[in-house]
PATI-727038 format. One record per residue: residue in three letters; x, y, z of N, C-alpha, C in turn. Coordinates in steps of 0.1 Angstrom, whole numbers, padded with zeros to 4 digits, always signed. Layout:
REM PATI-727038
AlaXYZXYZXYZ/...
This chain:
REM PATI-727038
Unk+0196-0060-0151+0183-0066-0154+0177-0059-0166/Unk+0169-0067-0173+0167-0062-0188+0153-0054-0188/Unk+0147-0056-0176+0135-0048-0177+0139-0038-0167/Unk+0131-0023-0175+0134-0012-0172+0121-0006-0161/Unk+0123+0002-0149+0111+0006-0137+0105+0017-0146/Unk+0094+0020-0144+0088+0033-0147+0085+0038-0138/Unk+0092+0052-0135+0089+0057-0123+0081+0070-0124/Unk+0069+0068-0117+0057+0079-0118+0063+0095-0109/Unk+0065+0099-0118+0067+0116-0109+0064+0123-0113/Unk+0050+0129-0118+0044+0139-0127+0034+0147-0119/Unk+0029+0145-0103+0021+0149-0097+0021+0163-0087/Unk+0014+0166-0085+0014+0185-0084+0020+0185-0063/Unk+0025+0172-0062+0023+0174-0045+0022+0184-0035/Unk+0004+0185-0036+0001+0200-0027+0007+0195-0014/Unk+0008+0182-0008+0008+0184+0002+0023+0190+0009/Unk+0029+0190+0004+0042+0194+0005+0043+0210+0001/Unk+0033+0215-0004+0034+0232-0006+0037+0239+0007/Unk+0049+0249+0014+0051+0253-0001+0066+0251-0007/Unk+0069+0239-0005+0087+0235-0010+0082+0229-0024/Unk+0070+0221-0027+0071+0217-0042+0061+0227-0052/Unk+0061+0241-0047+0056+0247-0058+0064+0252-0070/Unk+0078+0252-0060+0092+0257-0073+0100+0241-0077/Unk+0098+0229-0070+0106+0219-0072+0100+0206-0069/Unk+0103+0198-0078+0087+0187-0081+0096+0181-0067/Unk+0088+0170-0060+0088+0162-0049+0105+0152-0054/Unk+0112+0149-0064+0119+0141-0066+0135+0148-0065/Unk+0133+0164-0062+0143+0170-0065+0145+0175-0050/Unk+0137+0173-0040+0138+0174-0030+0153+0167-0021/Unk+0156+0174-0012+0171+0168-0006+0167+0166+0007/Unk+0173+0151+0006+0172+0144+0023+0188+0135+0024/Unk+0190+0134+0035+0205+0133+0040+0214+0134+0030/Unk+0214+0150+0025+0225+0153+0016+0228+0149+0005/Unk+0214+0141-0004+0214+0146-0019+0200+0142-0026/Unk+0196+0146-0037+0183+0146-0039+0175+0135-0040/Unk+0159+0132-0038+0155+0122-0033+0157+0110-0049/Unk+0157+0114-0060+0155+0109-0069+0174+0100-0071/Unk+0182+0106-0064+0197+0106-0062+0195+0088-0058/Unk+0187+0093-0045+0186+0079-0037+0177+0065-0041/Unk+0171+0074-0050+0161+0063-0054+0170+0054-0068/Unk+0177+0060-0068+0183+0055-0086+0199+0045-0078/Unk+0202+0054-0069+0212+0042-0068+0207+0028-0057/Unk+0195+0030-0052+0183+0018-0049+0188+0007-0060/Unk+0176+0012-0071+0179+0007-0083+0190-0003-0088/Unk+0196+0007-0091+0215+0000-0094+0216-0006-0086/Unk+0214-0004-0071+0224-0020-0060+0213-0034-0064/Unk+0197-0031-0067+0187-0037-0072+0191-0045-0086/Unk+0201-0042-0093+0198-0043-0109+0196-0041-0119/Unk+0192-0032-0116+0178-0024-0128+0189-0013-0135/Unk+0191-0013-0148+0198-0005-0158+0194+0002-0162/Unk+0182+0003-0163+0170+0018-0173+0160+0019-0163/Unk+0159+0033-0163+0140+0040-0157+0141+0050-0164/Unk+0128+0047-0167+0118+0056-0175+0108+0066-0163/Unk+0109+0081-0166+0107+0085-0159+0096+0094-0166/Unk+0082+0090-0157+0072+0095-0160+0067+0109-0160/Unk+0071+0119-0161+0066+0133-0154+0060+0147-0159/Unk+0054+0153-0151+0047+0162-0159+0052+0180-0153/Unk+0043+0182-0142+0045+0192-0133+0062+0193-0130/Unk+0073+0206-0138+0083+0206-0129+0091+0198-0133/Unk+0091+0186-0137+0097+0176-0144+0108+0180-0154/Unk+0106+0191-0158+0125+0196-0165+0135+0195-0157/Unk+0133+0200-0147+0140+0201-0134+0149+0187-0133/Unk+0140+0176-0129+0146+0164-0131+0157+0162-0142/Unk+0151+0162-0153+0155+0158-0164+0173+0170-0169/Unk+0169+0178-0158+0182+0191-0159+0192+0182-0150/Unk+0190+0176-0143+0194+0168-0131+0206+0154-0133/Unk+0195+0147-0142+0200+0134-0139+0205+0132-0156/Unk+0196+0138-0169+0204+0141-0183+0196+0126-0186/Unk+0212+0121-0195+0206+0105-0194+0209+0096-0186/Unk+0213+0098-0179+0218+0089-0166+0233+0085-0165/Unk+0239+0089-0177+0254+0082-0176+0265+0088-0162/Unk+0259+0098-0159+0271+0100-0149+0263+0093-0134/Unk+0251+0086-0134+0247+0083-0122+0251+0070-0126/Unk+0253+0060-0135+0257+0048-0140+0242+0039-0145/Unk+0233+0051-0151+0222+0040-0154+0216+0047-0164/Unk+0209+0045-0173+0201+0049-0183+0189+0055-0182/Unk+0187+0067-0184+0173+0076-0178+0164+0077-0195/Unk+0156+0077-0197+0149+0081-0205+0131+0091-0194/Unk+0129+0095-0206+0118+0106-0200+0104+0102-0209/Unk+0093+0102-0201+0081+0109-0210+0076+0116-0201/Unk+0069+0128-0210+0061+0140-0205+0046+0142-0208/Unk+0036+0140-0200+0024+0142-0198+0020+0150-0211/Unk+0024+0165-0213+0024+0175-0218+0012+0181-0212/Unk+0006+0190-0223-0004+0204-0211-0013+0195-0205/Unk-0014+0183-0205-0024+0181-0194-0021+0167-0183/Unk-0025+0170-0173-0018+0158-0167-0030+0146-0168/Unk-0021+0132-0168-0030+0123-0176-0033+0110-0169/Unk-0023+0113-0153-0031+0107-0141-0022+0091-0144/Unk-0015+0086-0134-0003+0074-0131-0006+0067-0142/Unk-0019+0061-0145-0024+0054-0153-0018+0058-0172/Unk-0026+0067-0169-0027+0078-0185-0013+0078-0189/Unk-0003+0081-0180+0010+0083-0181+0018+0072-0186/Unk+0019+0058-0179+0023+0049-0186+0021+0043-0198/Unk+0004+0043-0199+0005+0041-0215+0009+0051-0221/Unk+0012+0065-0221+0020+0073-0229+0033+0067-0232/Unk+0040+0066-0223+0050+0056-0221+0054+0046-0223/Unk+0046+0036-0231+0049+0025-0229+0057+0023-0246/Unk+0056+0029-0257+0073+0030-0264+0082+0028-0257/Unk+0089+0033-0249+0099+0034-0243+0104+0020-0233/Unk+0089+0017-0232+0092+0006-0216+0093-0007-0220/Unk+0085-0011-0233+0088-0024-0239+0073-0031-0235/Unk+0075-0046-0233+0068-0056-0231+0066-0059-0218/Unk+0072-0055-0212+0074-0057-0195+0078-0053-0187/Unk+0076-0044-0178+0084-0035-0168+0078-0031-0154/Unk+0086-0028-0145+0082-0026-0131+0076-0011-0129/Unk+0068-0005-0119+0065+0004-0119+0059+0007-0107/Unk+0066+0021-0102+0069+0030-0085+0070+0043-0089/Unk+0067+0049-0072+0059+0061-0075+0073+0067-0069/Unk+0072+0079-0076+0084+0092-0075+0087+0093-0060/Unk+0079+0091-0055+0081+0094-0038+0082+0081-0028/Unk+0086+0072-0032+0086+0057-0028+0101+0055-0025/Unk+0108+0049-0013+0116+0040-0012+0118+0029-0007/Unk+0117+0014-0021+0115+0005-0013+0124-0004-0018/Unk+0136-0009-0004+0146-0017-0003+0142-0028-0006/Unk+0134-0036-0012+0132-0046-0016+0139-0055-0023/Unk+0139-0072-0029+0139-0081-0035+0134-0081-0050/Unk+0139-0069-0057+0132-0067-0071+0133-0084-0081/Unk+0148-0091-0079+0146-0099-0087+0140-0112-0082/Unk+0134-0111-0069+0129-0122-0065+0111-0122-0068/Unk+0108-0111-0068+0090-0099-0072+0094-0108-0087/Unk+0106-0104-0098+0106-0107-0113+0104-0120-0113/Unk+0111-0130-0108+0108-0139-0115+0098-0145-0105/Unk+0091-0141-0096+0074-0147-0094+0068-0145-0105/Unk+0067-0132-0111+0057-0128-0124+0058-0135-0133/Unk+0074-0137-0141+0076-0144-0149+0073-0157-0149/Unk+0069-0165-0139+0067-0178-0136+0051-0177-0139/Unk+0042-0164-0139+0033-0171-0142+0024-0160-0151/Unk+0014-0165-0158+0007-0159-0169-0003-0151-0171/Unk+0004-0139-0162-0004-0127-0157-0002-0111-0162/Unk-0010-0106-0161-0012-0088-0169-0002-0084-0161/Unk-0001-0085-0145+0005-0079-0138+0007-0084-0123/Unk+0013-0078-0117+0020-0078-0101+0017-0068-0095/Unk+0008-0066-0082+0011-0054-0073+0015-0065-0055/Unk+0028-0059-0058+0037-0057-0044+0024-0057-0030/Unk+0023-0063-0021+0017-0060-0010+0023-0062+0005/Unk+0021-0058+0013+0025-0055+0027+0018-0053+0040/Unk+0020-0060+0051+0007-0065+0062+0011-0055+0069/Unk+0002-0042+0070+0006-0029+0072-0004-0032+0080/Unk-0016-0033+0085-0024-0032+0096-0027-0021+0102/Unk-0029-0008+0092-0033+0007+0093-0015+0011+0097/Unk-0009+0007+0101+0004+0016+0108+0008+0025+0100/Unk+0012+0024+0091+0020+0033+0084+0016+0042+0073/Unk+0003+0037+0068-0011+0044+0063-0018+0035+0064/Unk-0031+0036+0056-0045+0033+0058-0045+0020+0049/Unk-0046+0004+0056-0044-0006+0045-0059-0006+0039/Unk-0052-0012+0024-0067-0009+0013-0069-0021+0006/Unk-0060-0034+0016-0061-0042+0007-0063-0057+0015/Unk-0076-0066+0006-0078-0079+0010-0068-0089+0005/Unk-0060-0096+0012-0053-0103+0009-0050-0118+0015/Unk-0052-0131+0009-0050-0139+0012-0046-0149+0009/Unk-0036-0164+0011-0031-0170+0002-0028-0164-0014/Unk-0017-0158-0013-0012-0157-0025-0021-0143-0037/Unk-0033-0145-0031-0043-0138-0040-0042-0123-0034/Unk-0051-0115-0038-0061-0104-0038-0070-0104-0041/Unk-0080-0100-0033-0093-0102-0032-0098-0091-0029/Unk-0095-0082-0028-0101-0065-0032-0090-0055-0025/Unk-0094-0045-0034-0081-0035-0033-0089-0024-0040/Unk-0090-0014-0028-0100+0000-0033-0092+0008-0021/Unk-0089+0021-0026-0083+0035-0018-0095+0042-0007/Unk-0105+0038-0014-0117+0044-0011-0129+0036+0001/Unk-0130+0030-0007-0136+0017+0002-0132+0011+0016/Unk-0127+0014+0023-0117+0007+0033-0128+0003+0044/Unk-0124-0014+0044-0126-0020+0057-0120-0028+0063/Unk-0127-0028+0078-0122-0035+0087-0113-0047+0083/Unk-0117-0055+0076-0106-0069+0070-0092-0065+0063/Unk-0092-0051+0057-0081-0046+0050-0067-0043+0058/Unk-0059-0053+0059-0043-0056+0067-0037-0051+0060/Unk-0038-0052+0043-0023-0048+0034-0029-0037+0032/Unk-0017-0032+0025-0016-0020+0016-0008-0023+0005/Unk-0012-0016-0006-0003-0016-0021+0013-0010-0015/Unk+0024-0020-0015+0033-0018-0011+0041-0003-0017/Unk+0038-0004-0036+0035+0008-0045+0048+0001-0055/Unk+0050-0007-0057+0061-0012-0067+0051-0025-0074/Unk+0050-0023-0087+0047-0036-0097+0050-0037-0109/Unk+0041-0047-0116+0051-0052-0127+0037-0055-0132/Unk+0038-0047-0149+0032-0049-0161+0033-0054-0173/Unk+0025-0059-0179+0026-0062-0193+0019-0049-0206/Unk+0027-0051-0209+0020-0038-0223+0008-0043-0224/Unk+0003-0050-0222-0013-0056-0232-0022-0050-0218/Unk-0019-0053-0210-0029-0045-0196-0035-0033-0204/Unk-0021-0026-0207-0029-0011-0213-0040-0009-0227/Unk-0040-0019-0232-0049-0021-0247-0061-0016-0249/Unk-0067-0018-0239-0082-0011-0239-0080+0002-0232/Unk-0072+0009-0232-0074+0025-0232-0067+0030-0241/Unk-0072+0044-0245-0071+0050-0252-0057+0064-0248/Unk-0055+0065-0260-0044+0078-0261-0045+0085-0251/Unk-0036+0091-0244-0039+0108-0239-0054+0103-0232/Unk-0052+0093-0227-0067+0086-0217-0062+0090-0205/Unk-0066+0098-0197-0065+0106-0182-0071+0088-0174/Unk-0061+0084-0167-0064+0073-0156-0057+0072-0145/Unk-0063+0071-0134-0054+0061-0121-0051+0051-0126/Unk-0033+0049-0121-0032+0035-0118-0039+0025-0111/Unk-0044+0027-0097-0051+0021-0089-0066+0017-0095/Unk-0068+0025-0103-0081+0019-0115-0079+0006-0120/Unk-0067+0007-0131-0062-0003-0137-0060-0016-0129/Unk-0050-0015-0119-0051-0022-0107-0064-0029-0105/Unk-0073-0022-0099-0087-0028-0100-0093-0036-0108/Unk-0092-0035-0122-0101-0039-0135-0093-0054-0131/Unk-0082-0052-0131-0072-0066-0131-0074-0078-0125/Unk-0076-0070-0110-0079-0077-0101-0095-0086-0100/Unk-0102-0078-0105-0114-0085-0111-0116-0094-0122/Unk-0106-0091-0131-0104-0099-0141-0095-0113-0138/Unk-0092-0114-0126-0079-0121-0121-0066-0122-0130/Unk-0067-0109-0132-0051-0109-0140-0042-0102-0132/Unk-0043-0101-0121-0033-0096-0110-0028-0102-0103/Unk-0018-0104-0103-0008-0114-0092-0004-0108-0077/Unk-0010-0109-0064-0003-0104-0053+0010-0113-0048/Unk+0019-0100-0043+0034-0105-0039+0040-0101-0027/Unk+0039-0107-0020+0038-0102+0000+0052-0099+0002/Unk+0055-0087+0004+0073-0082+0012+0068-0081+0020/Unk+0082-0081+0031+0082-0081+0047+0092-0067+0049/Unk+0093-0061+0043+0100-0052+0043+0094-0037+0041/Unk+0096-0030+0051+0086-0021+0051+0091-0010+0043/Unk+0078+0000+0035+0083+0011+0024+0081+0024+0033/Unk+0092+0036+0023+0092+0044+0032+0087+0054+0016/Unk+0083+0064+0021+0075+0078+0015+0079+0089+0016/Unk+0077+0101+0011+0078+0114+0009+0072+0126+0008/Unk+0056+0117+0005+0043+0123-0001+0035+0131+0015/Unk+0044+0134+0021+0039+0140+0034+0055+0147+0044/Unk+0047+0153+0053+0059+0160+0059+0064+0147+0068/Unk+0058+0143+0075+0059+0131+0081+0068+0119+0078/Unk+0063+0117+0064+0071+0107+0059+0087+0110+0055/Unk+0088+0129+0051+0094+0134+0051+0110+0131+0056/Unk+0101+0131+0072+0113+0128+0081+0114+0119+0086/Unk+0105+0108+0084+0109+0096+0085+0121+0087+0076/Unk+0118+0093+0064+0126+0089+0054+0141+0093+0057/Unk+0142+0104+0059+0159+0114+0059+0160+0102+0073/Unk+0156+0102+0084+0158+0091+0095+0166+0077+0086/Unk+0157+0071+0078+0161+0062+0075+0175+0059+0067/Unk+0176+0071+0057+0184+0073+0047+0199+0075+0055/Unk+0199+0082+0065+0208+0088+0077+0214+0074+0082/Unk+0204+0066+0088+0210+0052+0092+0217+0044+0085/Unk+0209+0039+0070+0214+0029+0063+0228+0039+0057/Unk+0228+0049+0053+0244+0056+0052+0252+0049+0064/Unk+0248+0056+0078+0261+0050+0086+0262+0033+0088/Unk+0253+0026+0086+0254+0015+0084+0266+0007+0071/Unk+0266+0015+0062+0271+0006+0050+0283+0016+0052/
């Protein structure tokens, strides 16, 4: 696949202290090899030949890890926050030399078995800033934050949550460089901001998986994940 993921891993994960105060959340080991291990050969069974890897906090570590990616069979490139962290958002337009005109983008702590080339060419079919991935989570699995219906979105706030809110940001989507235009350099932003502006602007495309995502960003998810990782091993 010719478009490369950006994958956000630059974040301080207290909640995980105290395993990620020596080792960013990506370098972490679940059914016997590091989470970033599993997330890259995702990827590869996915398609995807380059990630660009967003990181700040700890993030040498990685980059001591995986190099350029030739011995994992895929192309790594890096950008680094530098002394200040510049927030999911901030990050990718630092980034976005590297990423081109168009590219997918998931959070360091995400594994999601998904349909990547069937998400690409919805986007490409139509004449939009972007794509955020959604999923009829109905509080289960976290707190859904998102209005969704026929095809659309119709609000999506972390903060805001009501009763009507079924989905959740699945956490995987797809940008256009021009989204990022109206911010500025070294501009400290949430993604989920950006997300927002879009979505009011109707330049956001929602894309419904039935396939549920699994996490890391918690102890919980922790072990739910190694669970999962454990099975799909003895399965294949």
């Amino acid at each position: 696949m010719i478009y490369p993921v950006a994958i956000l891993a630059g974040g301080l994960a207290t909640r995980l202290y105290p395993v990620t105060k020596t080792i960013p959340k990506s370098m972490i080991e679940l059914a016997g090899k590091t989470f970033i291990s599993h997330q890259i050969e995702l990827l590869k069974k996915k398609g995807i030949t380059r990630v660009v890897i967003c990181t700040g906090y700890l993030g040498e570590q990685i980059k001591d890890f995986l190099k350029d990616g030739t011995e994992h069979g895929i192309s790594v490139d890096y950008s680094f926050d530098g002394d200040k962290l510049l927030g999911t958002g901030g990050a990718l337009k630092k980034a976005l030399p590297l990423l081109g005109n168009i590219f997918f983008v998931m959070y360091g702590d995400s594994y999601l078995n998904t349909d990547f080339k069937s998400i690409l060419d919805y986007f490409l079919s139509h004449d939009k800033m972007g794509l955020m991935t959604v999923y009829k989570n109905e509080n289960l699995w976290d707190k859904s934050n998102i209005i969704y219906s026929e095809g659309k979105i119709l609000k999506y706030d972390k903060k805001d949550i009501s009763p009507e809110m079924k989905y959740i940001d699945y956490g995987l989507g797809l940008l256009r460089k021009e989204a990022f235009q109206n911010i500025t350099e070294n501009e400290v932003l949430d993604l989920a901001d950006l997300y927002k502006e879009l979505i009011n602007r109707e330049g956001m495309l929602g894309y419904e998986v039935k396939e549920r995502f699994y996490e890391i960003g918690s102890s919980e998810g922790l072990e739910e994940t190694e669970k999962y990782l454990k099975k799909t091993k003895i399965e294949r």
